[in-house]
PAFI-500211 format. One record per atom (N, C-alpha, C): residue in one letter; x, y, z. Coordinates in steps of 0.05 Angstrom, whole numbers, padded with zeros to 5 digits, always signed. Example, Ala and Ser with C-alpha at 12.3 -4.5 7.8 and 13.67 -1.06 7.14 Angstrom:
! PAFI-500211
A+00264-00114+00156A+00246-00090+00156A+00264-00066+00156S+00257-00045+00142S+00273-00021+00143S+00258+00001+00157
***
This chain:
! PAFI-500211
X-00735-00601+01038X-00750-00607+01014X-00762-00635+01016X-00785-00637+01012X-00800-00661+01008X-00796-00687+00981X-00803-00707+00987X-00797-00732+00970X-00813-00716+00942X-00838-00698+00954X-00859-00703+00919X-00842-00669+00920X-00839-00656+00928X-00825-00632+00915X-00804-00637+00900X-00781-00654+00905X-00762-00665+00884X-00777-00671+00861X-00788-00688+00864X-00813-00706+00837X-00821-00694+00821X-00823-00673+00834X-00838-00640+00821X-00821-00628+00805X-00803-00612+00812X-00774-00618+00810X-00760-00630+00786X-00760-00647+00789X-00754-00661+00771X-00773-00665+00744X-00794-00669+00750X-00811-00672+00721X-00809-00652+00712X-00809-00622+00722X-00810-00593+00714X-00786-00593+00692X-00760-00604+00706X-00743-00601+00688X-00729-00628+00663X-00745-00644+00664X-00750-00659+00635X-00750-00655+00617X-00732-00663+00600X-00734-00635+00575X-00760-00648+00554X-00763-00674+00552X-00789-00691+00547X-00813-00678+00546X-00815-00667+00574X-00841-00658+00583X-00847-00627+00570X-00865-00626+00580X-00871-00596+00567X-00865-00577+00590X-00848-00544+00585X-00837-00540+00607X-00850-00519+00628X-00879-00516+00617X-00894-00505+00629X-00914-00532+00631X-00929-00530+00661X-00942-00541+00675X-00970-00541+00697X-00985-00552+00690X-01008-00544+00711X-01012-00572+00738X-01016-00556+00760X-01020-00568+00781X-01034-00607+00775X-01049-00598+00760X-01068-00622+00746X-01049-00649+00731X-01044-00628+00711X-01009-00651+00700X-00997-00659+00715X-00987-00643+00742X-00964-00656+00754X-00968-00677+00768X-01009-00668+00778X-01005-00696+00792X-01023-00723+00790X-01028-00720+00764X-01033-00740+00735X-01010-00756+00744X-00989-00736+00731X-00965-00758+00727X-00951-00769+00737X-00958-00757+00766X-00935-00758+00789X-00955-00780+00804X-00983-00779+00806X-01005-00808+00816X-00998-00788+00842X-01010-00765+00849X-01013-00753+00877X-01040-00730+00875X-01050-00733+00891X-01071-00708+00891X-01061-00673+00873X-01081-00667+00867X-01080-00651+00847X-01083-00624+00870X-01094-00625+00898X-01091-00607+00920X-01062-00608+00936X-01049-00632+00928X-01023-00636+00938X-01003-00622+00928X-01012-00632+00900X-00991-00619+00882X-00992-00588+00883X-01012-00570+00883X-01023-00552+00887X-01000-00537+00907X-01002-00548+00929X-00995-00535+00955X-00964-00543+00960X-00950-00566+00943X-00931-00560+00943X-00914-00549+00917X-00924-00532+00899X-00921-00523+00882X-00916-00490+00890X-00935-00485+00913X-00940-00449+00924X-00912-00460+00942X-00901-00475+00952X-00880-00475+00976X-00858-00470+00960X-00858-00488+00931X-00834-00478+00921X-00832-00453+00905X-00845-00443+00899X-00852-00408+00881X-00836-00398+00904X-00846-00402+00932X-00843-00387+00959X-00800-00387+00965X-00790-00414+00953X-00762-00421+00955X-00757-00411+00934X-00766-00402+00910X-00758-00391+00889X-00749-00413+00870X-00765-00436+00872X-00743-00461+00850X-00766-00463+00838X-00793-00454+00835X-00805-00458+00815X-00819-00436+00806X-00825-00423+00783X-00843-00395+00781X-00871-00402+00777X-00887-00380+00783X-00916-00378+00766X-00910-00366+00745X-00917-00371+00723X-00922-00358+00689X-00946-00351+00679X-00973-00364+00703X-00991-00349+00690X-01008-00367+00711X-01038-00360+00705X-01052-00379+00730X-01052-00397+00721X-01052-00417+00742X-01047-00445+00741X-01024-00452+00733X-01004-00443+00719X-00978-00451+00711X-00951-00446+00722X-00938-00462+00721X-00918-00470+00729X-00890-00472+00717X-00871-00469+00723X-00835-00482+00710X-00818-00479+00722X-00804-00488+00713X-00772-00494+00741X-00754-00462+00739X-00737-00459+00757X-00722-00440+00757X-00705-00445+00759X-00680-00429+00753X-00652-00436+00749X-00636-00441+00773X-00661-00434+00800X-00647-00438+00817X-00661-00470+00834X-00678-00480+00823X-00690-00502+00826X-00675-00523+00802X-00666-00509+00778X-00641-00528+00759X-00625-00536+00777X-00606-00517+00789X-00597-00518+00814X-00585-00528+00842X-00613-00531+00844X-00619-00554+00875X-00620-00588+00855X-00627-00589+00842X-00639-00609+00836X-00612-00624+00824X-00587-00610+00821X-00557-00615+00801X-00547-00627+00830X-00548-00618+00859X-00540-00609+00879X-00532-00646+00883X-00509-00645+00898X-00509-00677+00901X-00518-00689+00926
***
């Protein structure tokens, strides 16, 4: 797993944040390309720690809650 996939990761599961997400938000907030964020957003759908909910959107999964608890 990558430094900005954690990041990802992590903001997804913020309870602050809103828990659906678009590529665009994440990487607003995260200060990373919005093609970055993009492409590592399809790697994690692909590990199953993040879902698609609709186009463009995004949220964490229970098994990305998970990884992210992991020490």
């Amino acid at each position: 797993m990558t430094q900005t996939q954690w990041r990802i990761l992590k903001a997804l599961d913020e309870p602050e944040i809103l828990q659906v997400q678009t590529p665009a938000i994440i990487a607003f907030n995260l200060d990373i390309s919005k093609t970055w964020a993009n492409q590592q957003l399809l790697e994690l759908v692909d590990e199953g720690l993040v879902e698609k909910v609709a186009k463009g959107k995004y949220r964490i999964t229970d098994a990305g809650r998970a990884k992210i608890a992991e020490p």
